[in-house]
ZAFI-588690 format. One record per atom (N, C-alpha, C): x, y, z. Coordinates in pm, whole numbers, plus 50000, padded with zeros to 5 digits. Layout:
N
XYZ
...
This chain:
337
799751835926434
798471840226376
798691846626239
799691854226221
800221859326085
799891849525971
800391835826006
800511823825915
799101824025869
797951822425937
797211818625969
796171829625846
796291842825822
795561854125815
796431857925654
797541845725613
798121850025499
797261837925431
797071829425496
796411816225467
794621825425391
793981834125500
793041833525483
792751847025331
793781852925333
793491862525255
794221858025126
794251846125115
794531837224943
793601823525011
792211824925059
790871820025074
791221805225035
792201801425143
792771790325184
791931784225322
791721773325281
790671771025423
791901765525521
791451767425624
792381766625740
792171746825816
793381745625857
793371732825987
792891734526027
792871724626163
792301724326285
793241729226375
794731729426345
795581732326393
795521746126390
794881757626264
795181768826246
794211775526321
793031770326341
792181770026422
792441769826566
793111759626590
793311760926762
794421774826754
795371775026676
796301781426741
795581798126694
794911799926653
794071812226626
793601815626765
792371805026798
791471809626892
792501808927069
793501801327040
794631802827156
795171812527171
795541821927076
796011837027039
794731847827109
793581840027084
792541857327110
792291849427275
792441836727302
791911834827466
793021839227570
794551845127512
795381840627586
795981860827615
794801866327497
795041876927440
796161884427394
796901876527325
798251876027268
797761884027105
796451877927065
796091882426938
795781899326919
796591905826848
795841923326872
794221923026806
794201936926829
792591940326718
792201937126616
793341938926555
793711943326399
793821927926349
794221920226421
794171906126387
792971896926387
792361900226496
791061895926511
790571901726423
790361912226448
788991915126307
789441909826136
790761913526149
791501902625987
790641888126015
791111881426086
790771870426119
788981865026041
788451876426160
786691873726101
786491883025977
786731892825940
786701895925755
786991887325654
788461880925715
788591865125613
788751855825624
787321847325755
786641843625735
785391844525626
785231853925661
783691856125651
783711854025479
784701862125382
784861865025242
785291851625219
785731843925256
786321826925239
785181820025215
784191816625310
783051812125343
783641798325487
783231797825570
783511788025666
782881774125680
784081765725663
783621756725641
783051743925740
782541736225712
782031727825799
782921722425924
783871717825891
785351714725946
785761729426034
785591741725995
786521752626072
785191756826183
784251751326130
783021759426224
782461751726360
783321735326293
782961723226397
784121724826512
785401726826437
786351728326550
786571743426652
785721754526589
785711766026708
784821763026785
783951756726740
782241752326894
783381742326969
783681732726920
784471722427024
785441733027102
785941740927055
786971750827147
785991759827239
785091762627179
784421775927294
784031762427404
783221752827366
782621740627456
783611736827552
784561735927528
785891729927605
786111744827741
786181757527676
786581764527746
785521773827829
784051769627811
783111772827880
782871766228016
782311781428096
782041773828217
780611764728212
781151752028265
779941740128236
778771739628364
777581742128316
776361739528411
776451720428439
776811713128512
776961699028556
775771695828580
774951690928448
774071685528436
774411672428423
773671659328425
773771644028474
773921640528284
772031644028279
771731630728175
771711645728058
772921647127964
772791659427856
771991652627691
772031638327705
771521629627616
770151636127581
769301636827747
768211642327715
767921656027772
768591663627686
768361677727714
768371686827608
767361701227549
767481703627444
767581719327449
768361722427365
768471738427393
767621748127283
767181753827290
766251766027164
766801770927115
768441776327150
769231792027095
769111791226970
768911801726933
769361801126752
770281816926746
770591820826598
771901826426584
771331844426602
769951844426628
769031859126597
770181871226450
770051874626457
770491885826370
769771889526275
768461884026229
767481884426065
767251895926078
767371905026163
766601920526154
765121924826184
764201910026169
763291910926154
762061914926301
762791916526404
762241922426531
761061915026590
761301898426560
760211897426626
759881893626775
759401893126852
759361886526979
760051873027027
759951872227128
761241860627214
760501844527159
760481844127041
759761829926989
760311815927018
761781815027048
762391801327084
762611805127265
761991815727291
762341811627464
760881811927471
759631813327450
758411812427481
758331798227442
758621791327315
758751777527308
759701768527401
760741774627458
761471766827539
760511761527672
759681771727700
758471764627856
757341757627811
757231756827636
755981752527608
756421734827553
758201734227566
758851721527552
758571712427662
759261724527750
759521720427908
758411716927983
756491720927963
755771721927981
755231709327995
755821701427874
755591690027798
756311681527832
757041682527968
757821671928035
759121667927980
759491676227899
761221675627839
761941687927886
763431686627881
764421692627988
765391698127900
764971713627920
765581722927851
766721731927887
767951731027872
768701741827889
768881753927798
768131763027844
767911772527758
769111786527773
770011784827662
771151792227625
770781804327597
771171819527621
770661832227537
771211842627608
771151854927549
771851867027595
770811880427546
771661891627599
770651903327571
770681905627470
769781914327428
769631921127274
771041924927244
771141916027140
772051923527033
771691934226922
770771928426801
770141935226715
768811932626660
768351925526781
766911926226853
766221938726948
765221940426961
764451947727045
764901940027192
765271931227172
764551924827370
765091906227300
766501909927388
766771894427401
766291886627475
766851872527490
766131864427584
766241864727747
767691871027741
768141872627916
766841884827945
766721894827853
765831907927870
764431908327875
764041894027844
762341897427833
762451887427966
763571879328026
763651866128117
763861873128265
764521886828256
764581889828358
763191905628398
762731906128293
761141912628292
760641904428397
760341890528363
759281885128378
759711881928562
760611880428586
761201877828740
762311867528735
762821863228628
763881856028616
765321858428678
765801850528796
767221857328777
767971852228684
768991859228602
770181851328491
771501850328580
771321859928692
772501863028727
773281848428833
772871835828841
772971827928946
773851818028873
774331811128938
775551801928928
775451785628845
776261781728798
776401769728736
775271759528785
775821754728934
775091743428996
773831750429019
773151761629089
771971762829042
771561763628923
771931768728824
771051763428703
770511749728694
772001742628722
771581725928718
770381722728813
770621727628915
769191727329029
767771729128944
768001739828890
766441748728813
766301737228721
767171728728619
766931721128513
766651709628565
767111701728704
766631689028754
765341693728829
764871699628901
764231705028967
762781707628860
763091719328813
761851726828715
761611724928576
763001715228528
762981707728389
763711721428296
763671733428328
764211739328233
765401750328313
766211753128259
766801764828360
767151775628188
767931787228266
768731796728131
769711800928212
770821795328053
772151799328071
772551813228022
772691825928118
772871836428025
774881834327965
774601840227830
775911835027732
777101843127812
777051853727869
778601862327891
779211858728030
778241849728093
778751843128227
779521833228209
779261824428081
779921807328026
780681809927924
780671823627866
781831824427781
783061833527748
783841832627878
785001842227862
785601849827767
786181839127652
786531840127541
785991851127487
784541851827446
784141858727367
784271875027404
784731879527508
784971889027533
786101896927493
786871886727482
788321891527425
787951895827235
787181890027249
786831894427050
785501905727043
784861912827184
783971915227153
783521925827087
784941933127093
785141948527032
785281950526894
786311940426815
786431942726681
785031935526665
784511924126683
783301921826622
782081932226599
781931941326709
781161951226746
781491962726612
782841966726617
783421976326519
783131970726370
783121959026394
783131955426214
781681956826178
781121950426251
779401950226257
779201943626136
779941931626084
779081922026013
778621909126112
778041898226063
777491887426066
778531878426110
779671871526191
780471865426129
780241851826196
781301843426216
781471826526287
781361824826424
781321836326522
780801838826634
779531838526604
778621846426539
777191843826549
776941828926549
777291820926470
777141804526468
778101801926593
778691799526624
779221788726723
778811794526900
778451806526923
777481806727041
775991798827095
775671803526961
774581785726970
774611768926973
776181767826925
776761758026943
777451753027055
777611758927121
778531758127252
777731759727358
776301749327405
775571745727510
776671750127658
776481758627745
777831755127859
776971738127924
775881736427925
775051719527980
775341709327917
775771713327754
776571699427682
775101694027625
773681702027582
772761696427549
772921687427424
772301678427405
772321667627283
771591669427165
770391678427194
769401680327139
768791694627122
768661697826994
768241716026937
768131717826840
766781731726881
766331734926739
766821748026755
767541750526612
768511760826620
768041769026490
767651785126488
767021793326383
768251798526319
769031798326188
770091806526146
769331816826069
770251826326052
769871841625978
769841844025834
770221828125760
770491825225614
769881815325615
769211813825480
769171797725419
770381791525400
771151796225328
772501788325321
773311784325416
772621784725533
773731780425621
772991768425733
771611764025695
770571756725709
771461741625736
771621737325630
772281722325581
773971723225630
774721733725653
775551734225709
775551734725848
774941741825922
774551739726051
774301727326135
772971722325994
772811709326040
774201695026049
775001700325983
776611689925951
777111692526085
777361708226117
778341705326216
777871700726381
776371702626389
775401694726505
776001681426539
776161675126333
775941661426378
777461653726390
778801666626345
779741664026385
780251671826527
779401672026589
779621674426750
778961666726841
778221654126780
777491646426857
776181645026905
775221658026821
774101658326896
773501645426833
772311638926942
771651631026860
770751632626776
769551642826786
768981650026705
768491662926734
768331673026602
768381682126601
767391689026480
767001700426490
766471707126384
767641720926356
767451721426222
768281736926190
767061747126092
766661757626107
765741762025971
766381774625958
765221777125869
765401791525852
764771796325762
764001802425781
762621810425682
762391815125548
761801814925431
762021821925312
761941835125349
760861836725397
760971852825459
761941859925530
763041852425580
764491858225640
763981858125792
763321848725851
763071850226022
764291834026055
765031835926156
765461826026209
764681815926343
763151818026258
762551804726317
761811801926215
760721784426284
760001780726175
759161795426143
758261799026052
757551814726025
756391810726016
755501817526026
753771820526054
753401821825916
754911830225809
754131838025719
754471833825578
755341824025624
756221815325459
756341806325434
756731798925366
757311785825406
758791786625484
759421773325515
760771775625552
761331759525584
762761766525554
763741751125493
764111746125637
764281734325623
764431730125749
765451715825736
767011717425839
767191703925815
767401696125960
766571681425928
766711675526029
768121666626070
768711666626159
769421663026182
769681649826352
770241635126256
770631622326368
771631621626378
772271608726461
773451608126443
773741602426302
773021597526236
773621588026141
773511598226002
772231604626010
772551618225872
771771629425865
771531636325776
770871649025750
770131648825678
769161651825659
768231652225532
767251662925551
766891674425459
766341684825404
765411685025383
763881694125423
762701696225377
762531710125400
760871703525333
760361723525374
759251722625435
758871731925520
757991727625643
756621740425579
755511739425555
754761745425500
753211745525621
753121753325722
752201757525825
751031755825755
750231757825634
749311754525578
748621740325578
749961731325577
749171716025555
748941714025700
748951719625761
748861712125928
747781720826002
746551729825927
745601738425997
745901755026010
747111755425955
746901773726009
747541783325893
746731791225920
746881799725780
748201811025810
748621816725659
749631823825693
749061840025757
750161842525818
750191857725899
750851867425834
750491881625883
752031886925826
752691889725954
753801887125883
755171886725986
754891903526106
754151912026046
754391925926138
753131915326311
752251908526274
751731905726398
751921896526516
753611894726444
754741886226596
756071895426599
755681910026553
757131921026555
756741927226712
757961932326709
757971942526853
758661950426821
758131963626892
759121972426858
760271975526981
759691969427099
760131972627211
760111961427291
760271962227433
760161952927509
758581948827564
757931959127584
756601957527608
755801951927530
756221951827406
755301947627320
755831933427311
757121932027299
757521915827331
756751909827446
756601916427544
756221911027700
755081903227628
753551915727584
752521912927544
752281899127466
753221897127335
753371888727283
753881872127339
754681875127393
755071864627501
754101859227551
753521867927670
751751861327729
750751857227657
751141865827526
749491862327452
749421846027425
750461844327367
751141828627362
751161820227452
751461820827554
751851812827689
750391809627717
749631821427731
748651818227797
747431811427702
747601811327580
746921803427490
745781813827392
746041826027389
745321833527316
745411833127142
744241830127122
744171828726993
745171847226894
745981841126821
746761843726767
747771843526687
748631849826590
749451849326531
750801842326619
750971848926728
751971845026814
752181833126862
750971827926949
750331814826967
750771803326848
750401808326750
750721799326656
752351799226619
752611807226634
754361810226549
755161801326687
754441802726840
755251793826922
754811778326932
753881773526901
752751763126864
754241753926783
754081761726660
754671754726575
756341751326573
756951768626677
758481759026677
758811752726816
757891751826912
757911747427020
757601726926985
756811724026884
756471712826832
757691709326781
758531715026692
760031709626659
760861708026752
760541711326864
761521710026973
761221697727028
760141692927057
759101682427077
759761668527029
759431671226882
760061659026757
761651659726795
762431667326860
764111664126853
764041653826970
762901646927057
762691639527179
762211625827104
762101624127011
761641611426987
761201607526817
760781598426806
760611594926640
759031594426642
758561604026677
757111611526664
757061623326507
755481623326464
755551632926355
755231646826422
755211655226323
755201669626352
753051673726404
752351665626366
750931664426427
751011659526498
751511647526615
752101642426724
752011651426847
753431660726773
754211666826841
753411685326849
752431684726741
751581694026802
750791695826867
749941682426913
749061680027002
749651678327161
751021677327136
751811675027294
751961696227319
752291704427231
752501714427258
751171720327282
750231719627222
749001725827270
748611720227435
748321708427421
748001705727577
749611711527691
750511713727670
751281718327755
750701734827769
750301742827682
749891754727661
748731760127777
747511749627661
746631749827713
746031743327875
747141733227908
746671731828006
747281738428165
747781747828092
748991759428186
749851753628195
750631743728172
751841737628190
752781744228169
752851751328082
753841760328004
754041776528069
752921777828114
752901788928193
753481785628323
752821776628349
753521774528538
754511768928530
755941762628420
757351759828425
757781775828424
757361785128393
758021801728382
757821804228534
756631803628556
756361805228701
757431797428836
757821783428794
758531776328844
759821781428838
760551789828728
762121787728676
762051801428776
760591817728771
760831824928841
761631818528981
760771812629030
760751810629216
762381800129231
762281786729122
763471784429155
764861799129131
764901803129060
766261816129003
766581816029129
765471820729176
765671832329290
765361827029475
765731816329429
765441807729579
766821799829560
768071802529599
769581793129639
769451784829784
769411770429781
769511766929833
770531765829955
């Protein structure tokens, strides 16, 4: 690892080789503190590249415990990388039932608050969710109820061994990206929120050098890591065959902008609130902010447009569909066959 950390601090981009034998060092816990956190500082001052960011997801993927799902072709995950600061409510797991609602099969990846009010395991196990249940039931809940959730510290060993210097350093680093990358279901398909614009079109590269078939990556002018209510925001789509870049503007499609404080939470309760107001179809800021990235999740299912794919998310909404898959994922959690 020495080699490896002399490499990075003369902002030498690393192998794949330097790479495995890095992340073999912190799984085998051979790597000290002091190395790890070297490690992600230079990273981070390097900038990571498409190539170093594709081969740690293939390593966490490999060494995660796998939910044995059948068909992962058609399955799509919501996670995105959270960290924007911006506190708002559980917006890609309220869209994950308003996907699922809509007759597509979601493995929905997520963990507790980090530097959020109320992560997704936290507003999931509010509502009556268990996280705490095993591989093959999840797979049960996802063939069964179309959606299940993978909580992240059950499928990813690894990350425990790094979780302290990351914690101590308290920046942003290549762990925030490759936890969203590393489906433990092997999904094919996701819309994934990063915490930068600049890392939009990169994100979208290493999706499509891990095989997904399609995918969305955005990320907000306003700094939210979803599509936003209140800005525009960059967005890249991603096939197998390429990538290509737009900007997704909520105005041309019926709904006016918000300000970002009327999808914030300060707490969990107020997430709860927000959550329902949505689900259950109440006219709103919220409603709309899940409307619209629950519809990109939609479009990663087929070569449909984004008005298409909003008329499939409203009738899942509105016609409780979306409500009664939450209702469903409750009773399956917590019913083992």
């Amino acid at each position: 690892m020495i080699n490896v950390l002399s490499k990075l601090s003369r902002k030498e981009n690393l192998t794949k080789e330097d790479i495995r034998q890095t992340l073999e060092s912190i799984a085998s816990n051979q790597a000290t503190e002091a190395q790890m956190g070297a490690f992600i500082m230079g990273m981070r001052l390097k900038g990571e590249t498409i190539e170093e960011i594709t081969e740690i997801a293939k390593f966490f993927r490999e060494r995660a415990l796998k939910v044995p799902v059948d068909n992962q072709e058609e399955l799509l995950d919501t996670c995105g990388t959270g960290g924007d600061g911006k506190s708002t409510f559980n917006i890609s797991t309220a869209s994950a039932f308003v996907i699922a609602g809509a007759g597509f099969k979601v493995a929905k990846h997520g963990n507790k608050s980090i530097s959020s009010k109320c992560g997704s395991a936290d507003i999931l196990e509010r509502l009556g969710v268990n996280i705490n249940i095993s591989p093959n039931h999840i797979a049960r809940c996802i063939e069964e109820v179309g959606i299940g959730f993978i909580y992240a510290p059950f499928h990813h060993g690894v990350m425990k061994n790094i979780a302290k210097p990351r914690k101590e350093l308290g920046i942003k680093s290549v762990f925030n990206l490759v936890g969203p990358l590393s489906n433990p279901a092997g999904a094919k398909r996701q819309i994934m929120g990063v915490y930068d614009i600049s890392l939009v079109e990169k994100i979208a590269y290493v999706l499509k050098e891990l095989g997904n078939i399609k995918s969305f990556v955005f990320s907000s002018y306003d700094g939210m890591d979803e599509v936003s209510i209140s800005s525009k925001t960059l967005v890249a789509r991603q096939t197998k065959d390429n990538v290509d870049i737009f900007e997704f503007d909520p105005t041309e499609y019926g709904f006016s902008f918000k300000n970002i404080e009327d999808i914030q939470a300060k707490d969990i309760e107020e997430s709860l609130n927000l959550f329902n107001m949505a689900l259950s179809g109440k006219p709103s800021a919220a409603l709309d902010v899940v409307l619209i990235n629950a519809s990109f999740g939609i479009m990663a299912f087929g070569d449909i447009n984004f008005k298409e794919a909003l008329e499939t998310a409203k009738e899942s909404i509105f016609s409780k569909k979306a409500l009664n898959k939450l209702q469903s994922l409750v009773e399956c959690s917590n019913y083992n066959k």
